[in-house]
C-alpha positions as CSV (number, residue, x, y, z in Angstrom):
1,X,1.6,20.8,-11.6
2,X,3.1,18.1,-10.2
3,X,2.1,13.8,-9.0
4,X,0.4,14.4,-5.7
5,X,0.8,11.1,-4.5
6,X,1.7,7.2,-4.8
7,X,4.5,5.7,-6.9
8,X,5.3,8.8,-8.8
9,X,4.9,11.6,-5.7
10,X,6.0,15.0,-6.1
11,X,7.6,14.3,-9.8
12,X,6.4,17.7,-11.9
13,X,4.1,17.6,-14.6
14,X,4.3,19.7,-18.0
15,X,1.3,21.9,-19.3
16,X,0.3,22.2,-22.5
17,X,1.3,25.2,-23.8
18,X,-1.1,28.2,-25.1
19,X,-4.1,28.7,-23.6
20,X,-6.7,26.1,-25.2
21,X,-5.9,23.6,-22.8
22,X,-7.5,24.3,-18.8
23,X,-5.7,21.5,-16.7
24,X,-7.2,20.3,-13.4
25,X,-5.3,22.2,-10.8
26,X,-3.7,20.5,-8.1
27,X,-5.8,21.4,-5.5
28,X,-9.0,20.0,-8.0
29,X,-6.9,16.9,-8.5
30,X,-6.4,16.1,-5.0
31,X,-9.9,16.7,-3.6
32,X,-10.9,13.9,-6.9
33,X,-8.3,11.5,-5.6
34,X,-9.8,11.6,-1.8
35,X,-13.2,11.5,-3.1
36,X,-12.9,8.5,-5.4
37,X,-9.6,6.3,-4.2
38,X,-7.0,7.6,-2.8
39,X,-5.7,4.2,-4.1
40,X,-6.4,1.4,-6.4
41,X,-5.4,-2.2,-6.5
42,X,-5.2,-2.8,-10.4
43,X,-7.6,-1.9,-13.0
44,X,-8.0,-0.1,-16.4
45,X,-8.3,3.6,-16.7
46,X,-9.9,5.8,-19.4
47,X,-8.4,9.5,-19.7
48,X,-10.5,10.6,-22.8
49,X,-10.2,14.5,-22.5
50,X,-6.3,13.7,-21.2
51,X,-4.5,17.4,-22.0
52,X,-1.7,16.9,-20.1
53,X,-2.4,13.6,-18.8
54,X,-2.3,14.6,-15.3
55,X,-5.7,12.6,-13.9
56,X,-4.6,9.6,-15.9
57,X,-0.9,9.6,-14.5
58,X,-2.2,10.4,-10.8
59,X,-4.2,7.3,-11.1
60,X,-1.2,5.3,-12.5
61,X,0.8,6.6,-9.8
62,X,-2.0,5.3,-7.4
63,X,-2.0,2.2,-8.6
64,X,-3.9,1.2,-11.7
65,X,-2.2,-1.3,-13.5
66,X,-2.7,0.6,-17.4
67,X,-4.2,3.7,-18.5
68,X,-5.4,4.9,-22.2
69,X,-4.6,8.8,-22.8
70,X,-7.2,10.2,-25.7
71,X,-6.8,13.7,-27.3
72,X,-7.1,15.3,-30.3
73,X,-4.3,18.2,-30.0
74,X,-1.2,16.6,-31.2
75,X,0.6,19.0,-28.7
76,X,-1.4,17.7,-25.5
77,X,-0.3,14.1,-26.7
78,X,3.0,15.1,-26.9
79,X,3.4,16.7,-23.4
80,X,1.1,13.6,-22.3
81,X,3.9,11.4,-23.6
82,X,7.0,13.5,-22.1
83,X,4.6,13.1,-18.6
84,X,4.9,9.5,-19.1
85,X,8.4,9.2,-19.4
86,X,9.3,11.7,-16.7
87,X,7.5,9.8,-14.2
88,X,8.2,6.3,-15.6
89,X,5.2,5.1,-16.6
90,X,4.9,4.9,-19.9
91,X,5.0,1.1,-20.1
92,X,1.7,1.0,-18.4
93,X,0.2,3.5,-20.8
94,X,-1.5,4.4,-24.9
95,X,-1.8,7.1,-26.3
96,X,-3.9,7.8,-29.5
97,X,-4.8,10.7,-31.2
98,X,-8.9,10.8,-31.5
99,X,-12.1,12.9,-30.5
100,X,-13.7,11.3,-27.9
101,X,-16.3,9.5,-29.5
102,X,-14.2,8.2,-32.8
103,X,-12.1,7.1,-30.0
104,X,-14.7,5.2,-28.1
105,X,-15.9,3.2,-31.3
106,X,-12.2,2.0,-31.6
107,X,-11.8,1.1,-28.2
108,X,-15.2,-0.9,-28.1
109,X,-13.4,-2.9,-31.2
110,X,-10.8,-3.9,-29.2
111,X,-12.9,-5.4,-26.5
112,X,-11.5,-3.5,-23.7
113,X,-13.5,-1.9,-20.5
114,X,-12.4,0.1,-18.2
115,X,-13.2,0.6,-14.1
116,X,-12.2,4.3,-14.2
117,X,-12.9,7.2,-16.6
118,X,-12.0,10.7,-16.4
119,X,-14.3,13.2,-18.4
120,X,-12.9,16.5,-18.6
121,X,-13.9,18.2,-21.7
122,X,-13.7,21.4,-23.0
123,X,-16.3,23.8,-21.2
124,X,-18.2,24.9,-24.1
125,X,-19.2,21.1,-24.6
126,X,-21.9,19.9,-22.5
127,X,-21.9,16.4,-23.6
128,X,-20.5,14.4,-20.5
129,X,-24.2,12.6,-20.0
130,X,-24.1,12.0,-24.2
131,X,-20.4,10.8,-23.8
132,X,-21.0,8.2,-20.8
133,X,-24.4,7.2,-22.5
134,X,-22.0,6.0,-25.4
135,X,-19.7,4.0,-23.1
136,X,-22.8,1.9,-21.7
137,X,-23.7,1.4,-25.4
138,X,-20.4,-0.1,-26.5
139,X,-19.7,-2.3,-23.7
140,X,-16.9,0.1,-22.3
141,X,-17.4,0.3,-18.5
142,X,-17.0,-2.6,-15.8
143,X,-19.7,-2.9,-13.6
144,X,-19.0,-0.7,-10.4
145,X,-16.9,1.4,-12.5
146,X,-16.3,4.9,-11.6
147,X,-16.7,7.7,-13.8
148,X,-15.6,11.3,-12.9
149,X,-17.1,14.4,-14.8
150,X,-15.1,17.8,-14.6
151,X,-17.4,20.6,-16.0
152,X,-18.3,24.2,-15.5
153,X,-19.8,24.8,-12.3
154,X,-22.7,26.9,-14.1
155,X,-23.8,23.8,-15.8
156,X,-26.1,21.1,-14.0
157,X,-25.9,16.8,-15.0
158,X,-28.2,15.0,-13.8
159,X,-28.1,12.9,-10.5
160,X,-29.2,9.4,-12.2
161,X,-29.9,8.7,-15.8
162,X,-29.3,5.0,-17.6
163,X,-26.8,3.4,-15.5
164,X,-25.1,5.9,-13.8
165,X,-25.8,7.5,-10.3
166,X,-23.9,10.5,-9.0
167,X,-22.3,9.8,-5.8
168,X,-20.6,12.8,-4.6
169,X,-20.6,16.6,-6.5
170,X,-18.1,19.1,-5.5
171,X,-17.7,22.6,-6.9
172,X,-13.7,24.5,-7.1
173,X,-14.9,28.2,-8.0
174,X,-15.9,27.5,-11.8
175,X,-14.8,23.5,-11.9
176,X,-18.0,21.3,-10.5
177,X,-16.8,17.5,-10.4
178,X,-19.0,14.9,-10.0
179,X,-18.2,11.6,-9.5
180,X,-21.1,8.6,-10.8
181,X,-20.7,5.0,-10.4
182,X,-21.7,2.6,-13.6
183,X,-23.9,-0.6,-12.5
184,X,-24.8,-2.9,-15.0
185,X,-28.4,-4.1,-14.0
186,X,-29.6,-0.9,-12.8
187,X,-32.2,-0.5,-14.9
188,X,-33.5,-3.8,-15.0
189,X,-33.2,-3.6,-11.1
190,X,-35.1,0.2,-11.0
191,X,-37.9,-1.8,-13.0
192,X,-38.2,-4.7,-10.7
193,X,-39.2,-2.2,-7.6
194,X,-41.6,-0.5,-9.8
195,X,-43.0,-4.1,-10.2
196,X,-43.3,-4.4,-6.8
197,X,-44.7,-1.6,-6.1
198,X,-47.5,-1.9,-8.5
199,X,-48.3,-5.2,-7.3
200,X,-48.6,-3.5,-3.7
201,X,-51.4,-1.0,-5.5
């Protein structure tokens, strides 16, 4: 594994090691990066599943200004953190020691929101919907901001619920991404066109 692109190209990546962890390959990583930048002009990113940090430090690299890395195997956070420094970013990034949604009550204290979030979970979990559900709750996403879901392509999300509305799906063998994009009055803008359309009855 390795940077594919931007400040940090071609520097090599650790992986966690034992089998518990399934990091995006680079070829996954890549077709994410085309889908949903390839670059960014600041912003705040979220990598809540982080493992080896690699989508977190690819969007570093591509120019998000800070990135928070969330896990709750002390060994990912520790290769997370050796990623860092071998590609000379750690500066720009925290890491903390959570489960996802422990960390997301802790991060809605703070204040903080974020325009990019990278879901990657373990497989057996099918809680990316729940998870992002949360986020809109506590006040953690920006308007516009992008979310990207890595799950098992056997599994189905939905195309819109809440806030969020899927605007590309790809599928890698067993990895489906999907990438959703968070807008604030969505709802209260999906209930104005029903308005409309029931005064048109």
């Amino acid at each position: 594994m390795r940077v594919i692109s931007g400040t940090a190209k071609g520097r090599p990546l650790k992986a966690v090691p034992g089998t518990g962890t399934r990091p995006t390959t680079d070829k996954v990583k890549e077709a994410i990066f085309s889908m949903i930048g390839p670059y960014f002009d600041g912003g705040k990113a979220l990598d809540l599943f982080a493992g080896t940090g690699g989508l977190g430090i690819e969007a570093l690299s591509r120019g998000m200004d800070r990135a928070v890395f969330i896990d709750l195997e002390y060994k990912s956070l520790e290769v997370v953190k050796a990623n860092l420094k071998a590609t000379g970013l750690e500066n720009q990034a925290e890491v903390y020691k959570n489960d996802a949604e422990r960390a997301l009550k802790a991060l809605a204290k703070r204040e903080t929101a974020f325009d990019l979030v990278f879901l990657d979970p373990p497989y057996r979990l099918k809680s990316g919907d729940k998870l992002m559900g949360k986020m809109d709750e506590l006040g953690l996403l920006k308007d516009e901001a992008t979310i990207v879901l890595e799950y098992e392509s056997s599994f189905e999300y939905p195309e819109h619920f809440g806030k969020f509305n899927r605007l590309r799906k790809a599928e890698y063998g067993e990895t489906a991404v999907s990438v959703y994009k968070y807008r604030l009055n969505a709802n209260s803008a999906d209930e104005s066109q029903e308005e409309e359309h029931h005064d048109g009855i």
